[in-house]
Every structure is written in structure tokens, then in C-alpha cells.
N, C-alpha and C positions, 0 to 999 in steps of 0.2 A: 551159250548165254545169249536171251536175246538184245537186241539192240534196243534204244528207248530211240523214239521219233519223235521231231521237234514239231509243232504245230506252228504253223505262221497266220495270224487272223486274215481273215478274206481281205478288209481295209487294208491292210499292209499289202499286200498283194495286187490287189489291184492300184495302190498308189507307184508301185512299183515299177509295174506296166506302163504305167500313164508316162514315168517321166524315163521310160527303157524307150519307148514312142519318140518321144520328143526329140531322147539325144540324136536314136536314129534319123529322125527327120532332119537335123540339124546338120551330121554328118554328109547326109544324101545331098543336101542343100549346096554344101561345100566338093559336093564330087569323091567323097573320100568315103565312102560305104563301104559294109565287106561286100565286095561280088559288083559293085556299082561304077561304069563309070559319069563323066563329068554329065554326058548327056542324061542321063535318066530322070525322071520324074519324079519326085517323093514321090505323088501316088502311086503310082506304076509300084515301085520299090515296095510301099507298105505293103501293096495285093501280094507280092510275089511273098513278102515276108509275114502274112498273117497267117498259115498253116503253123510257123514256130508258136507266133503268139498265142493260137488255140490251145498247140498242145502244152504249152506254159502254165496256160489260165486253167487249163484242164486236171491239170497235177496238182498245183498249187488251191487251188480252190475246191475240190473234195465234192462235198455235196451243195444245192444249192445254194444262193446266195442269201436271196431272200425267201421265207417259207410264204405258202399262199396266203392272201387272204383271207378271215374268216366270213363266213358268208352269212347272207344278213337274212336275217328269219320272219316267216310270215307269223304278222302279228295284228292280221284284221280283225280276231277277238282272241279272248285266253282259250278255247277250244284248238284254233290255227295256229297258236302259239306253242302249245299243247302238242299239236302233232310234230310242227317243227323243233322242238327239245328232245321228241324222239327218236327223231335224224341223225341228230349231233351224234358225234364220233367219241371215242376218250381222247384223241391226239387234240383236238382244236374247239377252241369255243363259236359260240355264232351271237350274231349280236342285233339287236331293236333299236329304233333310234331313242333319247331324251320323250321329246313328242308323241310315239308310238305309246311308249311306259306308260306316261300322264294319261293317256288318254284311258287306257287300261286297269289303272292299279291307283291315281289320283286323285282327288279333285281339286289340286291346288295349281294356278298359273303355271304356267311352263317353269318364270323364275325359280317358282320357290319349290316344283316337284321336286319330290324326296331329299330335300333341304334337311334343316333342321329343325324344323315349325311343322313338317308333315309327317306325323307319325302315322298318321293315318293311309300315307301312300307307301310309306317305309314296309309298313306292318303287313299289308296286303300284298306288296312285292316279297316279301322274305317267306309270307304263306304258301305264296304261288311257287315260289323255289324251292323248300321245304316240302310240300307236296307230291314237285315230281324232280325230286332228286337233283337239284343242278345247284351252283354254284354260282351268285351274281355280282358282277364286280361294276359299279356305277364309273363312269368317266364322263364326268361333266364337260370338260373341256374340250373332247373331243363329239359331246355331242350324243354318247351310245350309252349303252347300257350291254353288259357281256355276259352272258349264262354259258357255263364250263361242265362236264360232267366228269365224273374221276375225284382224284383225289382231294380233299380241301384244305 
């Protein structure tokens, strides 16, 4: 019968290290470490004790921490843009700025591109996705604009 394995989230893990650090420093601080006496350094102590914590971090954290960044797509006309959609992967999307879009696919102020008042930028962005197959997710807040291929 196999056994079932607990997952522990990366955050929990690394918060775990963070305050497994501290007591040791604290302990080292006081002379009372394992393996430590009164003279030693914290630092000294942490160098000698960060092989443990690699191999800790290494087990407990699995695969990366954080996945790459999506990478941001030339978009000096819809031709370059065009080629750059053809790049993208299925694992990740790529992304154009706000500004890039409008200048592209709008004619309305930065404000109000693909607001709620431009259907006319909306209409010719979703043409252009439609087109050639991708998937566009607008984030204002952040400024982009994100084209995905794969599933929708």
C-alpha cells in the first residue's frame, strides 16, 4: 500500500527556516549551540551550518520557488507582434505594455484604451487574438496586456 505525502507550501517553509535561523543565532549568541562553544561567531556558526539549511530548503521546497517571468513581446507593429505570438510556448504567456496596445489596436487616450467607451480598440484587439490564435487577458493595473496560447 502506498503511503500518501504531505505537501507543506513553499511560504510555510521558508518561514520556518527564517525563524529555525534566528533561534540558532540566538542560541550561538548565548554560547549554547550544538557543536558551539562561548567563543564562536553567529556568522562563523551559520557558514559552518548552511550545508544543513540547503539541504533542508532543498527537500522541503521541491521545485522552484518562483516560475519565470513572462517575457515581453515585440510589438513595434502587429506584423512583430505577429511573429512574437509565434514564439510563445503553451506553458507561459508573453506580454505588451497598456501603451504598446493603444498605440496598436486604439485610438483612444491611454485613459480610456480598451475601457468601456472603446469598442473600437476592444474589437480590433480581440480580432487580432482571434486571428492568430491566442488568448488576451487585459491588466490594467499592472500596466500589460497578456496574450496565452493553449487552452482558453
Amino acid at each position: 500500500m502506498a503511503q500518501s505525502r504531505r505537501c507543506i507550501p513553499v511560504a510555510t517553509v521558508k518561514t520556518r527556516m527564517f525563524y529555525a535561523r534566528k533561534k540558532l543565532a540566538q542560541l550561538v549568541g548565548r554560547g549554547r549551540g550544538i557543536g558551539c562553544g562561548p567563543g564562536i561567531a553567529v556568522d562563523e556558526f551559520m557558514e559552518r551550518q548552511m550545508p544543513i539549511f540547503d539541504t533542508l530548503k532543498s527537500i522541503f521546497a521541491g521545485a522552484a520557488a518562483e516560475p519565470p517571468s513572462p517575457p515581453e513581446l515585440d510589438s513595434t507593429s502587429e506584423a512583430t507582434l505577429s511573429q512574437s505570438l509565434g514564439r510563445l510556448s503553451l506553458a507561459g504567456p508573453g506580454w505588451i505594455t497598456m501603451q504598446e496596445a493603444r498605440r496598436l489596436f486604439s485610438p483612444m487616450d491611454d485613459h480610456y484604451a480598451f475601457g468601456e467607451t472603446d469598442d473600437q480598440g476592444r474589437d480590433n484587439l480581440a480580432r487580432f487574438a482571434k486571428q492568430h490564435d491566442v488568448r488576451v487577458d487585459i491588466m490594467p493595473t499592472e500596466g500589460r496586456i497578456y496574450f496565452s496560447r493553449g487552452a482558453r
